[in-house]
C-alpha positions as CSV (number, residue, x, y, z in Angstrom):
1,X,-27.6,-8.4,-9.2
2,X,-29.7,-8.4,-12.4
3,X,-27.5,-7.6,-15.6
4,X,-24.6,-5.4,-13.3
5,X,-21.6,-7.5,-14.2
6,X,-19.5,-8.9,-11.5
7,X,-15.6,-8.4,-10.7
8,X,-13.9,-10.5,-13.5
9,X,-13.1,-13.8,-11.5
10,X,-14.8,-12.4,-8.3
11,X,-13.6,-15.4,-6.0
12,X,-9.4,-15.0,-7.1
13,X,-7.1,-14.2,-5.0
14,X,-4.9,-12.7,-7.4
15,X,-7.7,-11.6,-9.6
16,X,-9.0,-9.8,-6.6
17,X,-5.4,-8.4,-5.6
18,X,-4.6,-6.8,-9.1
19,X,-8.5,-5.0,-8.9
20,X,-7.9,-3.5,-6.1
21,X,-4.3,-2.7,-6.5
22,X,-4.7,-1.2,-10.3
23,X,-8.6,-0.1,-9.6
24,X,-9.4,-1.5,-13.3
25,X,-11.3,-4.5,-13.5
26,X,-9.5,-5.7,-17.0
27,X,-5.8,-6.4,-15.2
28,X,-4.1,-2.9,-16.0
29,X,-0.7,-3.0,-15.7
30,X,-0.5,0.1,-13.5
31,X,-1.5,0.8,-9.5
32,X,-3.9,3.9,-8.8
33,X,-1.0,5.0,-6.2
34,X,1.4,5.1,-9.5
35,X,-1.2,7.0,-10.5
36,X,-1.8,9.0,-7.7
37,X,1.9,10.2,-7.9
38,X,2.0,11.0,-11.3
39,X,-0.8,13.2,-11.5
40,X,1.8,15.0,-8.4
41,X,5.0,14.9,-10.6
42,X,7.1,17.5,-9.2
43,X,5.5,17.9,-5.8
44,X,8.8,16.1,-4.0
45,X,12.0,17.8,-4.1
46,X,14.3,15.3,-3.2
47,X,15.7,12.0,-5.2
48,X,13.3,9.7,-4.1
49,X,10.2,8.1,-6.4
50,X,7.2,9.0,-4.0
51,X,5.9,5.2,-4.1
52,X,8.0,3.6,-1.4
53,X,7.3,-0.2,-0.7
54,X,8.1,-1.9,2.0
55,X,6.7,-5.2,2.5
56,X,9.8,-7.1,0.8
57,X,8.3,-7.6,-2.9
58,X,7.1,-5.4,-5.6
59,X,3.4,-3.8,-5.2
60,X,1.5,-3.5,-8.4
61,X,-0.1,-0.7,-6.4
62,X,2.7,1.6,-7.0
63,X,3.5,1.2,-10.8
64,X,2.7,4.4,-12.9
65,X,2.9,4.4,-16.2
66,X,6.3,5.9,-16.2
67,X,7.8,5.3,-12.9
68,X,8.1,2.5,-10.7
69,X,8.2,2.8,-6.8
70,X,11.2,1.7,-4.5
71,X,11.5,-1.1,-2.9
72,X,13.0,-1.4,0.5
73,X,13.4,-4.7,2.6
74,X,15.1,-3.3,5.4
75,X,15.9,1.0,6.1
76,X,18.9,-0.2,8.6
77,X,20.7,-2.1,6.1
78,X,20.4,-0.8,2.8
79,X,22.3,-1.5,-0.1
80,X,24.5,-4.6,-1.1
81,X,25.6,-6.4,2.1
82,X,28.7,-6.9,0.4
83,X,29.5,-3.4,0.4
84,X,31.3,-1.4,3.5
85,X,33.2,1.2,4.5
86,X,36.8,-0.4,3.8
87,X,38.9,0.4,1.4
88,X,38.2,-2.6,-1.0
89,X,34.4,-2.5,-0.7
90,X,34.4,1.4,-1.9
91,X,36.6,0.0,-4.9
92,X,34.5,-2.9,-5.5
93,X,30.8,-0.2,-5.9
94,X,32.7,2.4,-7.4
95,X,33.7,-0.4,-10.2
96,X,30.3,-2.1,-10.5
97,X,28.8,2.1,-10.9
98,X,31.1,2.3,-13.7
99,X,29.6,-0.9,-15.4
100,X,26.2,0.7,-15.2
101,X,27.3,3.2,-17.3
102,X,28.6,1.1,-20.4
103,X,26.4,1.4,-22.9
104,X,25.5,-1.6,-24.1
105,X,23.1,-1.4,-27.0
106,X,20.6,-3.7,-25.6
107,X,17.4,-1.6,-24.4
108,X,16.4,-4.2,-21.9
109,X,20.0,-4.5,-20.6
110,X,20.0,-0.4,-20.8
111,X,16.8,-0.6,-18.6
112,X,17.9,-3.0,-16.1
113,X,21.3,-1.4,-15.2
114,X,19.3,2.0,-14.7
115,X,17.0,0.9,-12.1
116,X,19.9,-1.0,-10.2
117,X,21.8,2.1,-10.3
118,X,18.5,4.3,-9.0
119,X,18.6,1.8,-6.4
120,X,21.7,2.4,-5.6
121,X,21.5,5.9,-5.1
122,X,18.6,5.9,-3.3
123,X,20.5,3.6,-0.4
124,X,23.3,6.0,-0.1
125,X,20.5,8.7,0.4
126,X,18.6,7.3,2.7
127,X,21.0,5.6,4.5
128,X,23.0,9.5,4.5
129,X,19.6,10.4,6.0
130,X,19.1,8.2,8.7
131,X,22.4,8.8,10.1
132,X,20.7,11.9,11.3
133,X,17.5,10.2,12.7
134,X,15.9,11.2,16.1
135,X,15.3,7.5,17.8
136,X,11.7,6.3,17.7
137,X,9.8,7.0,20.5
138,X,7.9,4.1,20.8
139,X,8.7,0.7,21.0
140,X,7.1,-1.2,17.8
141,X,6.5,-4.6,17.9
142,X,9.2,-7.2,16.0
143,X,5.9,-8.9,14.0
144,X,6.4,-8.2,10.0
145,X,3.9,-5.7,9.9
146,X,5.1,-4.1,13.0
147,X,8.9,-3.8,11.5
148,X,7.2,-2.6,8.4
149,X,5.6,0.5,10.2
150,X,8.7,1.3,12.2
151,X,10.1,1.5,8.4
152,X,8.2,3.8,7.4
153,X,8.3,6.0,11.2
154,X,11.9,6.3,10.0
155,X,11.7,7.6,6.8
156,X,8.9,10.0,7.7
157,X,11.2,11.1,10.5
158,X,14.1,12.4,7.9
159,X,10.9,13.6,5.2
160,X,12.5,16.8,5.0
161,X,16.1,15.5,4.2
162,X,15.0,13.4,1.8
163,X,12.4,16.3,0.1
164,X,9.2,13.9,0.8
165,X,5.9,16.1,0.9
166,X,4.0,13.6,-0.8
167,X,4.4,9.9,0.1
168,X,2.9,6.4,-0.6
169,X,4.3,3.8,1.7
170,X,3.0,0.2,1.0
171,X,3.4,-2.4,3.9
172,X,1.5,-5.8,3.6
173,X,0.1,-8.6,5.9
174,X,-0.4,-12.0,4.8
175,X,-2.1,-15.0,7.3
176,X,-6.2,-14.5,6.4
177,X,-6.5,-17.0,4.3
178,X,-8.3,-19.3,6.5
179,X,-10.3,-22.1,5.4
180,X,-9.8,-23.7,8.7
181,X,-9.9,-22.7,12.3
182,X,-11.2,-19.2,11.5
183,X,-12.0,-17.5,15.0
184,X,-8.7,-19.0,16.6
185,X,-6.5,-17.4,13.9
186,X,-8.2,-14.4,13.3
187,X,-7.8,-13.4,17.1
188,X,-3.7,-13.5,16.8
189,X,-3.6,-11.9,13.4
190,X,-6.0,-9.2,14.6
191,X,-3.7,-8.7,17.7
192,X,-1.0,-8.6,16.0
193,X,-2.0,-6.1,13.3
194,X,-3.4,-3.7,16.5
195,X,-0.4,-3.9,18.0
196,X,1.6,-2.4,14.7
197,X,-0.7,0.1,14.3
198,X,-1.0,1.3,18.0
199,X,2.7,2.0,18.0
200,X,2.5,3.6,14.2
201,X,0.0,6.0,15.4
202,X,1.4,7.0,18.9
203,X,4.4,7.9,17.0
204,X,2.5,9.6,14.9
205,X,0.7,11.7,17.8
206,X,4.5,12.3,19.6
207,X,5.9,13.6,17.2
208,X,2.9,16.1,15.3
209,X,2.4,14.4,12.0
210,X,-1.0,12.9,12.9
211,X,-2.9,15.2,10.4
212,X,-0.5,14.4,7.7
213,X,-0.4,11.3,7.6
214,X,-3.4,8.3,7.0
215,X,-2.9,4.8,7.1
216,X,-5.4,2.8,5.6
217,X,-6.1,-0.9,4.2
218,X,-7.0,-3.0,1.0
219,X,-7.6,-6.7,1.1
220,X,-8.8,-8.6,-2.2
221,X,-12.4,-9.9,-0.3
222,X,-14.2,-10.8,2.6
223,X,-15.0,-14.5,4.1
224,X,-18.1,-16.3,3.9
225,X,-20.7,-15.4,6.6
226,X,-21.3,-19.2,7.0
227,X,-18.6,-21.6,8.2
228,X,-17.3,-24.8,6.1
229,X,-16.9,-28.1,7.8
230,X,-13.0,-27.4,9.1
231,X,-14.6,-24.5,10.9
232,X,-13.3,-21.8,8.3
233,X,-14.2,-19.7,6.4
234,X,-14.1,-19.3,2.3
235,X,-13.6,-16.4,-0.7
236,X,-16.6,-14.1,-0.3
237,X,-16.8,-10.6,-1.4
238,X,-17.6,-7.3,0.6
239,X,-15.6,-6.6,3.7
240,X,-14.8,-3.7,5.8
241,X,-11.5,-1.4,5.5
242,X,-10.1,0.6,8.1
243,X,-9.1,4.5,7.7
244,X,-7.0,6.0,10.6
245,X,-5.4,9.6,11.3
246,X,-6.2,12.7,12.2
247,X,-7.8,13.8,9.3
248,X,-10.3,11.3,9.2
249,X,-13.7,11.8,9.8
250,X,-14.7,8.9,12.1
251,X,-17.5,6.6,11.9
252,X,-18.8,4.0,9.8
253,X,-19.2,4.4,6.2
254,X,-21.4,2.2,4.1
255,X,-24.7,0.3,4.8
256,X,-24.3,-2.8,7.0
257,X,-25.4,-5.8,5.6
258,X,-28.6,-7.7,6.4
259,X,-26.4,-10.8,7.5
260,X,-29.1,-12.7,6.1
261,X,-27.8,-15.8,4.6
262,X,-29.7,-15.9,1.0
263,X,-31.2,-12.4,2.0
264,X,-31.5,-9.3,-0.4
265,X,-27.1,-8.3,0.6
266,X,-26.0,-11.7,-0.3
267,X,-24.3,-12.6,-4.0
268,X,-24.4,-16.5,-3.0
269,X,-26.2,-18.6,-0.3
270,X,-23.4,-18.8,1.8
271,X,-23.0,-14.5,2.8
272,X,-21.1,-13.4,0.1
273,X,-21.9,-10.1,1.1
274,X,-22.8,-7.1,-2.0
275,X,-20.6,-4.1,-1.3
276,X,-22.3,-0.6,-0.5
277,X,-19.1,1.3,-1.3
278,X,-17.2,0.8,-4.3
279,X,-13.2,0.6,-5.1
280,X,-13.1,3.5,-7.1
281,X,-15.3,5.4,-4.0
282,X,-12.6,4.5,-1.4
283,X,-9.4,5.3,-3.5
284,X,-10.8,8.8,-5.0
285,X,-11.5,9.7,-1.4
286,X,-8.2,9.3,-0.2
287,X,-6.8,10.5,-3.6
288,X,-8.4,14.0,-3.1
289,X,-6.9,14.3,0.4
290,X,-3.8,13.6,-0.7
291,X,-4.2,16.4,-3.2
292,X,-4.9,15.4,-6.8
293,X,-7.5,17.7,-8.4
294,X,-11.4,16.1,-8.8
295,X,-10.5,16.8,-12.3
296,X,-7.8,13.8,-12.5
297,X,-9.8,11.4,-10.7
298,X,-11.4,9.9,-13.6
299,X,-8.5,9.3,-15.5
300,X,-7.0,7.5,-12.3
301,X,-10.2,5.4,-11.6
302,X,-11.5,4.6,-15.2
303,X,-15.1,3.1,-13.1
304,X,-15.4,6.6,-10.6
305,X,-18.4,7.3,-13.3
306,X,-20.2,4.5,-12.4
307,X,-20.6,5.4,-8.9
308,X,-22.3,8.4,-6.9
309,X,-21.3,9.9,-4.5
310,X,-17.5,10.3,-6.4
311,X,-16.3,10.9,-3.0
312,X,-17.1,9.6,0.9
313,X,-16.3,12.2,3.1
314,X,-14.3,10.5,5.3
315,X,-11.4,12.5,5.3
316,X,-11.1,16.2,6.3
317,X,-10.1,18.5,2.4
């Protein structure tokens, strides 16, 4: 590698995550998809933030510099559980909307009571939306990723009640962590994330939206080429992504490695394999499908200079 510097704390998980999440090897506090949408400001119509999570936590990946995305556990049962149609759960959220509106003096208590009342707004739009939802026309699968697709299925299915032209939908998928027993996990977790995505994209393909729409993945690092003594593998470094829709370009992208253990594509001795396609490469890709102007993509990816080509071509303009 001579003098190039490496990822700060290559090897981290959450190192690793926040890289590829914010794009900016010094731990930004923003995501490029925050980014993403607020170079867009202004392209939705509807009420919405266009960063939509999914995965039951809050994704670094979505934070802008001034808006935050929305997160949603579950599109069927939005809202406060405690919270019906009777008589005395309307009075009991018309009362706590009123305490959201006292001004209290205190900027962080100001802040806090303004993104529990956007949150609240955006269940009763959503939830006003889905009312009108055609069923989904495939049958996904009840893993967490595959009730985290057929989230986002229903919320592309009422787009244009909601105003949605531009959307970022984060979903996540945990399990690869596997210092032991590597081949006999990887299989199911493999399976399991085919089987999501099979049923995400025939949806897709029923119902027109296959050009519009492109799923694609992010993991911190690879595994180790050479297995430990449990028969796992460890932290490594280049891995491959996958890129799926109808605007993609197929094919593989990138030079495969040597898969020479202590050869001229390995950081270590163990296959700690050198990347041929960088971060910033990926994201501005799928950044200048999704519209933002070549002109932006610096400011979003601070290291885009560093590379050549800026772009990959795997996706259709």
């Amino acid at each position: 590698l001579g003098s190039t510097p490496l990822p700060r704390n290559l090897y981290s998980h959450s190192d690793q995550t926040q890289q590829w999440q914010s794009s900016d090897p010094t731990g930004g506090a923003t995501g490029w998809g925050g980014r993403v949408n607020e170079v867009l400001a202004g392209v939705n119509t509807g009420p919405l933030p266009p960063g939509i999570t999914v995965s039951g936590g809050n994704a670094l990946f979505l934070a802008g510099a001034s808006t935050q995305g929305l997160n949603l556990s579950n599109v069927q049962s939005l809202g406060f559980q405690t919270f019906g149609d009777d008589v005395v759960s309307r009075a009991r959220l018309t009362a706590l909307q009123r305490l959201l509106t006292f001004d209290t003096g205190l900027r962080l208590v100001g802040a806090a009571n303004g993104v529990l009342e956007g949150a609240v707004d955006a269940a009763q739009e959503i939830n006003a939306a889905l009312a009108g939802a055609p069923p989904l026309p495939v049958a996904f699968p009840t893993s967490g990723i595959g009730r985290q697709l057929a989230q986002v299925a229903q919320l592309l299915a009422v787009r244009g009640t909601l105003g949605m032209n531009r959307q970022i939908f984060f979903a996540g998928m945990g399990g690869f962590d596997n210092h032991e027993e590597l081949l006999a996990n990887h299989q199911g977790l493999m399976a399991t994330l085919d089987e999501a995505i099979a049923a995400f994209m025939a949806t897709l393909d029923l119902w027109g939206l296959s050009n519009q729409v492109t799923l694609f993945t992010e993991s911190e690092f690879n595994r180790t080429a050479d297995a430990n003594a449990t028969i796992g593998t460890d932290h490594a470094w280049g891995g491959t992504q996958l890129v799926l829709g109808g605007a993609v370009q197929g094919g593989t992208y990138g030079t495969f490695p040597t898969l020479q253990l202590r050869g001229p594509d390995d950081a270590g001795d163990r296959g700690y394999w050198i990347p041929s396609i960088s971060l910033d490469q990926y994201a501005a890709t799928l950044g200048r499908w999704f519209g933002v102007p070549d002109a932006s993509l610096d400011a979003i990816f601070p290291n885009l200079g560093n590379f050549a080509p800026r772009t990959l071509g795997f996706l259709q303009s």
